[in-house]
C-alpha positions in Angstrom: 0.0 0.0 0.0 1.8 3.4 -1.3 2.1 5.9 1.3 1.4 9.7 0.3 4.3 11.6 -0.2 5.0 14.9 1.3 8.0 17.4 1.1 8.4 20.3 3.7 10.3 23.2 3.1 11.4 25.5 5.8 15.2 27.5 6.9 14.3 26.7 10.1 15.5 23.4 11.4 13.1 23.0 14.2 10.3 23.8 12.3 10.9 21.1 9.6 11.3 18.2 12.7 8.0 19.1 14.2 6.4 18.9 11.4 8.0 15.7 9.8 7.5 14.6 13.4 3.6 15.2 13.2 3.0 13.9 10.0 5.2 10.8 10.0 3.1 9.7 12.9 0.1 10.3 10.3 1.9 7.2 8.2 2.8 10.1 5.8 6.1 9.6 3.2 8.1 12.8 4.7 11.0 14.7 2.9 12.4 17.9 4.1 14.4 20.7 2.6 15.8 23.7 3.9 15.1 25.8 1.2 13.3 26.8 -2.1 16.0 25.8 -4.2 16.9 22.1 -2.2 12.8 21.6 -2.6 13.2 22.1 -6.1 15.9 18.9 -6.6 13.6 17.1 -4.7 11.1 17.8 -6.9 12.7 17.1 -10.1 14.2 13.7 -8.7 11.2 11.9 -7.8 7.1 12.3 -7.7 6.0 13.9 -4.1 2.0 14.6 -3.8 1.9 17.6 -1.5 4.6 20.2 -1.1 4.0 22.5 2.6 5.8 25.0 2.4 7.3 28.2 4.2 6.3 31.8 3.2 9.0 33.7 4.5 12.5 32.1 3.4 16.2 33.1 3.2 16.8 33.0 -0.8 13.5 31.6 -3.0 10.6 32.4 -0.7 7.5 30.7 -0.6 5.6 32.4 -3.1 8.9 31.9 -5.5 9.3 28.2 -4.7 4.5 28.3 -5.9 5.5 29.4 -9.2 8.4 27.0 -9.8 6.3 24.3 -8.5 3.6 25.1 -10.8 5.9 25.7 -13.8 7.2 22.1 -13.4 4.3 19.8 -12.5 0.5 21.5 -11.7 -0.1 18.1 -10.5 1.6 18.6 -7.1 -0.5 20.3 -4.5 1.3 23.2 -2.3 0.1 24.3 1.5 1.5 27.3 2.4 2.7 28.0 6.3 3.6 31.4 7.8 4.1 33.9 10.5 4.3 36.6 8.4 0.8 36.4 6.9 -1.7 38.6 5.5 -4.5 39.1 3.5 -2.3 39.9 0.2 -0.1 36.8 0.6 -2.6 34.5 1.0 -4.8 35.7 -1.9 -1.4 35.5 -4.0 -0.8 32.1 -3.1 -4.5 31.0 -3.6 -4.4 33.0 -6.9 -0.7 31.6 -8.0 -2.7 28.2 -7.0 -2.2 26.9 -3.5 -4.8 24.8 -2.5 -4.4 26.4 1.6 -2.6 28.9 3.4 -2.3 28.3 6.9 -0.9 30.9 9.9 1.6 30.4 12.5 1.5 29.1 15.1 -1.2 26.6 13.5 -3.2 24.7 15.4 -2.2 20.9 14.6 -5.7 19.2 14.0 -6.1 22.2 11.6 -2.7 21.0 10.0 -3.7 17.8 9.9 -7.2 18.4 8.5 -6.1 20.3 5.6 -3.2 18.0 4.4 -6.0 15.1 4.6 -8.1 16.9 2.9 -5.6 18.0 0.0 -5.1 14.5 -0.5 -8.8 14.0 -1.1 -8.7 16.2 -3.7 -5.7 14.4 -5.2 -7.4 10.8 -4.7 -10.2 12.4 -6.7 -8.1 13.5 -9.4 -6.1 10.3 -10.0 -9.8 8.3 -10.4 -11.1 9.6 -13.2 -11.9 7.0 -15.3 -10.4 7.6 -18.8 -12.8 5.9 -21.0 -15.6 6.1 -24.0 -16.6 3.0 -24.7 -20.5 2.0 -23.6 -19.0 -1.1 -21.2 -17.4 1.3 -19.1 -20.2 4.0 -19.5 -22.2 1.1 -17.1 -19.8 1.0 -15.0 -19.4 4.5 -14.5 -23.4 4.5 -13.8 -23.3 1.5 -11.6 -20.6 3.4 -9.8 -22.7 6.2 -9.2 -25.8 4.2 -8.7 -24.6 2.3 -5.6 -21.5 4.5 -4.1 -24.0 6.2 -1.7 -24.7 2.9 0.5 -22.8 1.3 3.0 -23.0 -2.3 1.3 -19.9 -4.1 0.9 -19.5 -4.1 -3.0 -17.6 -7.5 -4.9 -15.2 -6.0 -7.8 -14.2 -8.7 -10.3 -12.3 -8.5 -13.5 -9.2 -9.7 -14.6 -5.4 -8.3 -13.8 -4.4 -4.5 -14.8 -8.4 -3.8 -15.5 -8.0 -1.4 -12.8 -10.0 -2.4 -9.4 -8.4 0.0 -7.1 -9.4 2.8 -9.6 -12.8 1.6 -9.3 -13.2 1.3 -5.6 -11.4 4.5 -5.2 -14.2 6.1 -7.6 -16.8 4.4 -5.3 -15.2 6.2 -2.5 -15.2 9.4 -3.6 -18.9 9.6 -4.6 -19.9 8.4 -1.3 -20.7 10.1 1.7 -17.4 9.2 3.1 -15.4 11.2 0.5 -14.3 13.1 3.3 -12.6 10.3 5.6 -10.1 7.8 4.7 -9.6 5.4 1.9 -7.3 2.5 3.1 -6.2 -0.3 0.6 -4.2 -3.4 1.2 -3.2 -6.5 -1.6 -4.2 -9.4 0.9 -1.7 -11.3 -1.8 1.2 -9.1 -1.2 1.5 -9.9 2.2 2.2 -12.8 4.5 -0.5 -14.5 5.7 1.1 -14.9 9.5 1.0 -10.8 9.2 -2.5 -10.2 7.3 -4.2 -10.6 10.5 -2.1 -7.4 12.4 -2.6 -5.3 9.2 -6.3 -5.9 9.5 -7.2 -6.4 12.7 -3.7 -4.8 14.5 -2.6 -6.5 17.5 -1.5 -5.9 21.0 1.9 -5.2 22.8 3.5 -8.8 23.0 0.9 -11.0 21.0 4.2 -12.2 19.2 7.7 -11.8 18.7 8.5 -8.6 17.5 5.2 -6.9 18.5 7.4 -4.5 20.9 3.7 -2.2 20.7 0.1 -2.2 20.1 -0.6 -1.0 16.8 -3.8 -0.4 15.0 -4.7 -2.8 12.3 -6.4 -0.9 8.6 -10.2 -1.4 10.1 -9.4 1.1 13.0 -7.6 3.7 10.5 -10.4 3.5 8.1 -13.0 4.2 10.6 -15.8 6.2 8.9 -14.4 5.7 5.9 -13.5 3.0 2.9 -11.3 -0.2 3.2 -10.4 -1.8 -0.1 -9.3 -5.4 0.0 -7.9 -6.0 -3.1 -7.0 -10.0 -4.1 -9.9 -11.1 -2.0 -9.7 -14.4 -2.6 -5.8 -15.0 -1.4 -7.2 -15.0 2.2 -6.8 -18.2 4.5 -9.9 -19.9 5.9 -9.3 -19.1 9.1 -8.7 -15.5 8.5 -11.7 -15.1 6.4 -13.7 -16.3 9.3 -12.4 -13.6 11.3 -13.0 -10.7 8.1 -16.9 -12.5 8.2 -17.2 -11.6 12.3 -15.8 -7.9 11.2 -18.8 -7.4 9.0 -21.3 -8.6 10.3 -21.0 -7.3 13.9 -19.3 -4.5 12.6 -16.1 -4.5 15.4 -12.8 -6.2 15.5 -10.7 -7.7 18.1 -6.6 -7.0 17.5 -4.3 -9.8 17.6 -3.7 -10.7 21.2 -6.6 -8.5 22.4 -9.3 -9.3 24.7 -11.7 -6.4 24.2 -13.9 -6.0 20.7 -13.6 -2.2 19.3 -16.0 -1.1 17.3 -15.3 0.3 14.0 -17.3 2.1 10.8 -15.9 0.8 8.1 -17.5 0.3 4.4 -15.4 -2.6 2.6 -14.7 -3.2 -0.9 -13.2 -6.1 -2.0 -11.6 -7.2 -5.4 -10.6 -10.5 -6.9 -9.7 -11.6 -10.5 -10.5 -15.1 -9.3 -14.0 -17.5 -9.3 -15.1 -17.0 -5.8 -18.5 -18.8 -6.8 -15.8 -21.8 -7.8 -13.5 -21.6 -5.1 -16.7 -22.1 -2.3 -17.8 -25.2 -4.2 -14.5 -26.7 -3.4 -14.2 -25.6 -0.1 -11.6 -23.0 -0.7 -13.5 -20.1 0.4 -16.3 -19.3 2.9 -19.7 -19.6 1.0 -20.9 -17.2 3.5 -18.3 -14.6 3.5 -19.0 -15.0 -0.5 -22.5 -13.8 0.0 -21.5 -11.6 2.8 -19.0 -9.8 0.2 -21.3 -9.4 -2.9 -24.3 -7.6 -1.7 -23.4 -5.6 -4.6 -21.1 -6.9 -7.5 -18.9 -4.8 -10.4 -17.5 -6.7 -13.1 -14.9 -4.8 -15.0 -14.3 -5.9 -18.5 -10.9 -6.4 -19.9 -9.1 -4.3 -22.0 -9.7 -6.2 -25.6 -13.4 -6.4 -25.4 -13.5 -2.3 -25.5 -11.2 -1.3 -27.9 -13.0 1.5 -28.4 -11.3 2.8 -25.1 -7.6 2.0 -26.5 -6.8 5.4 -28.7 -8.2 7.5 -25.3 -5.8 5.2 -23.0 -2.9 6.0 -25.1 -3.1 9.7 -25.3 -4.1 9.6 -21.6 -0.8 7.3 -20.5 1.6 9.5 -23.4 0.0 12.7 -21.6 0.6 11.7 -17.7 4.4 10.6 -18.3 4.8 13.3 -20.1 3.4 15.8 -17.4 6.2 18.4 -16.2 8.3 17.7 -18.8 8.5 19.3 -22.2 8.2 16.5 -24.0 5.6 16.3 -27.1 5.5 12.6 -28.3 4.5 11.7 -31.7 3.9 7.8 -32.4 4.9 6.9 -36.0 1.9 5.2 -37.5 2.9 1.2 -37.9 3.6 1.6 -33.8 0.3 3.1 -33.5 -1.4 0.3 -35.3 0.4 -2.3 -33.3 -0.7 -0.5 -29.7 -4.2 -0.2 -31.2 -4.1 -4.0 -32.8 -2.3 -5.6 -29.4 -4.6 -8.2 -27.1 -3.3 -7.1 -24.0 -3.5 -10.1 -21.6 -2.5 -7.2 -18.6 -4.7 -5.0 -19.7 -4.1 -1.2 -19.1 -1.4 -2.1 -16.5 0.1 -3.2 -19.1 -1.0 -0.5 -21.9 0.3 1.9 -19.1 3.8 -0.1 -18.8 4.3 -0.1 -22.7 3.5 3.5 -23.0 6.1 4.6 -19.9 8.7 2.2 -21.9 8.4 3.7 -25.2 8.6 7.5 -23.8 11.8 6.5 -22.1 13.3 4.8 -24.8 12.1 6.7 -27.7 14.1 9.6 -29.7 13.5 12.3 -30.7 10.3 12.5 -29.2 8.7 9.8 -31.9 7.6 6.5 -30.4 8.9 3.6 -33.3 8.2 -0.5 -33.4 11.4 -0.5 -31.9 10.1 0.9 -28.9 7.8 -1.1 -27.7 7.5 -4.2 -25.6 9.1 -7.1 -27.4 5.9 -9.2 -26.5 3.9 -6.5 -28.5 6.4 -7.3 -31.6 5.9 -11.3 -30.8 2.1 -11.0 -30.4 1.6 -9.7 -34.0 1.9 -13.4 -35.6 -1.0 -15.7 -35.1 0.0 -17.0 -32.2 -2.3 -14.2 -30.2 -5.2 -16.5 -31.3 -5.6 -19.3 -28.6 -8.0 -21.2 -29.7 -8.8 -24.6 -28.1 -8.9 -28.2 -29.7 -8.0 -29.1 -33.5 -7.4 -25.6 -35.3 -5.2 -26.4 -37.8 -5.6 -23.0 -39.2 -2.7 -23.0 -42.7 -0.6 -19.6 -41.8 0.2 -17.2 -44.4 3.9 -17.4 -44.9 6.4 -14.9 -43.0 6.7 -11.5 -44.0 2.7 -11.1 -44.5 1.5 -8.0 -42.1 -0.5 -8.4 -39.3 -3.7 -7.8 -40.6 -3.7 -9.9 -43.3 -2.8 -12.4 -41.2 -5.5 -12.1 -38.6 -8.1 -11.4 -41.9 -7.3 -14.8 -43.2 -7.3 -16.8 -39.8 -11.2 -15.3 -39.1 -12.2 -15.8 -42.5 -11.1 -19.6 -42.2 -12.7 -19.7 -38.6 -15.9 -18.5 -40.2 -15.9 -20.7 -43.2 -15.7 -23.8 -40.5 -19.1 -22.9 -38.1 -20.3 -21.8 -41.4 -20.4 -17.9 -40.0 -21.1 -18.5 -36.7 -19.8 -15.8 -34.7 -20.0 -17.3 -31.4 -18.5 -20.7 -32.7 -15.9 -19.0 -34.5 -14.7 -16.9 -31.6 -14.2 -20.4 -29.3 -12.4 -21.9 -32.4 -9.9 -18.8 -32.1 -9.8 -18.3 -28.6 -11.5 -14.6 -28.7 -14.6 -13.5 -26.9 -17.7 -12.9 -28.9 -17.3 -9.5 -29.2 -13.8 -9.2 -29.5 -14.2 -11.1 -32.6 -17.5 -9.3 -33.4 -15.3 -5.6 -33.3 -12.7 -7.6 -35.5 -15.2 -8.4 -38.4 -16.5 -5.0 -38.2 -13.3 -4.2 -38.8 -12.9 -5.8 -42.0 -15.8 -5.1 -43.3 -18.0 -8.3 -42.7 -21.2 -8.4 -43.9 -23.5 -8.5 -41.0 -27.1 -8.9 -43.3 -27.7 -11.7 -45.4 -24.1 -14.1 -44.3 -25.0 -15.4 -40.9 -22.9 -13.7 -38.9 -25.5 -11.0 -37.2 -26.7 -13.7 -34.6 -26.5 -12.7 -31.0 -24.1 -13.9 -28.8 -26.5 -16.7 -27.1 -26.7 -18.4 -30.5 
């Protein structure tokens, strides 16, 4: 689970350790720098998500340090802090585009309260959902449809089809927008340790626990916890997550009180839960427990219609502060936009950030892409199951007419059935459906305008 990032900039050396001191104890990333110009190498190093800042500085002052900030990334939020304040600074800084201003000596739950809320607004920013495609248009409306409840809501789909986003979108159209969004991979971590990260355990329960800490459901209270890879929890723990929901308190490892907590979960899983409880693997009634409400994301190759939007989207973001404009020359275009995508946008995402990094000047070639891109433009992206024994063009052929004459051979076997057809090649229905559009295929008169139940 990423931890928010902050850099704070102050000359004076106390100043920067009470306030690394405070929000470290938050769980916050904390950088300091002693001035305008040491915050700006920060800056340009590595990605931080709120600068707080000084006014009043020897050298670049605060206001200074705004307008470089801006200049470089307007992605990065900046709190200003100051002694010296008065009306005309702080509409300057709210007009160069600080999102607060904050006098000296501050009160620390106001300090607190305005970071947390900052990085609202930045959690709000980073889940838009960058798509056009009708699929995602219902999920965008389910989203909105269900995120004021406090049901627990079941979000499947496969790998890199972007769960978190999802949950974090439900979150932020709730009516706990305001309080905290915890997430934790139940897969990332060790199942001996899950239980504290949850739950959080007591001084002593075990070697190493040398204090009580508070597990996620205590520091998401009123708010969202996203468990992400749902179905990678033990039995025993799962019994345990069950008890959480349904009495709504937890008891910390090595406690022997229940606290009570207010907690909306979201869980995620690219897996068959329905399966997995039919062979014991998971709780059938933590299944049911889980999917009061249920999203199912689809994958990446059955809206292509989203693909251009996702390109420009990833070229744009890892692109952002720089000055940078990246062309893509047209045969890599075609093979981004022609790609199956087995990650999905993770891995769109990944293939874009390669290609800026590698590319020159500024044009994104073949040669810059993923060499599994490269591989998957021979047939071998068709998986089809059982006795193909599709003839392949010979080498050199392009892509397209290589795919043209697999479908057309697939077709001229179910006698243009598009559902039997897409089995034979290993596609979903309407991948291959937007793949005969694409060539033209008749759809009146040559069988293949059944639906997908035929």
């Amino acid at each position: 689970m990423a931890r928010k990032s902050i850099l704070v900039v102050d000359d004076e050396k106390n100043q920067r350790e009470i306030l690394e001191t405070i929000l470290s104890s938050e769980g916050y990333d904390v950088t300091t720098a002693s001035s305008g110009e040491a915050a700006m190498k920060f800056v340009q190093s590595r990605r931080f998500d709120l600068v707080l800042t000084d006014l009043k500085m020897t050298g670049m002052s605060g206001l200074d340090l705004l307008k470089e900030l801006t200049n470089f990334d307007k992605s990065i939020i900046v709190i200003l802090l100051t002694a010296h304040g008065s009306v005309d600074s702080a509409v300057d800084a709210l007009r160069l585009g600080a999102f607060d201003y904050l006098q000296k000596p501050y009160d620390q739950a106001k300090l607190l309260e305005t970071v947390s809320r900052s990085l609202n607004k930045l959690s709000a920013l980073d889940t838009e959902i960058v798509s056009v495609s009708p699929e995602m248009d219902k999920v965008k409306k389910l989203i909105l449809k269900i995120a004021k409840s406090n049901s627990t809501v079941l979000i499947r789909g496969e790998s890199g089809t972007g769960k978190e986003l999802i949950a974090r979108s439900i979150h932020m159209n709730s009516l706990r927008a305001n309080n905290t969004f915890q997430a934790v991979n139940c897969a990332a971590i060790n199942e001996n340790l899950l239980e504290s990260e949850l739950f959080g355990h007591e001084k002593g329960s075990f070697t190493g626990a040398v204090g009580e800490k508070k597990g996620l459901f205590e520091i998401a209270d009123g708010g969202t916890l996203f468990l992400d890879e749902i179905g990678e929890l033990d039995i025993a723990l799962q019994a345990k997550l069950l008890r959480a929901l349904q009495e709504k308190e937890i008891r910390r490892v090595g406690g022997v009180k229940d606290i009570p907590v207010d907690v909306r979960v979201l869980a995620a899983t690219n897996r068959d839960l329905l399966k997995m409880t039919e062979e014991k693997r998971f709780r059938e009634d933590l299944y049911y427990r889980l999917n009061v409400l249920s999203i199912e994301i689809p994958p990446l190759r059955e809206r292509p219609s989203d693909l251009q939007v996702l390109i420009d989207y990833f070229v744009k973001k890892h692109t952002r502060g720089t000055v940078r404009e990246i062309k893509i020359e047209p045969t890599a275009k075609k093979l981004l936009n022609d790609y199956h995508y087995p990650g999905n946008v993770r891995q769109l995402e990944s293939a874009i950030e390669r290609a800026i990094l590698l590319s020159e000047n500024d044009t994104i070639t073949v040669d810059d892409l993923p060499p599994e891109m490269l591989q998957g433009s021979r047939p071998a992206v068709f998986g089809g199951d059982g006795d193909s024994n599709f003839k392949l063009p010979p080498e050199g052929i392009n892509f397209e007419d290589v795919e043209r004459s697999l479908i057309m051979q697939a077709m001229e076997r179910t006698d243009n059935n598009i559902t039997k057809s897409a089995k034979l090649l290993g596609l979903t229905f309407r991948t291959l459906q937007y793949r005969l559009e694409k060539f033209g295929f008749k759809k009146d008169g040559d069988g293949t305008g059944e639906d997908e139940d035929s």
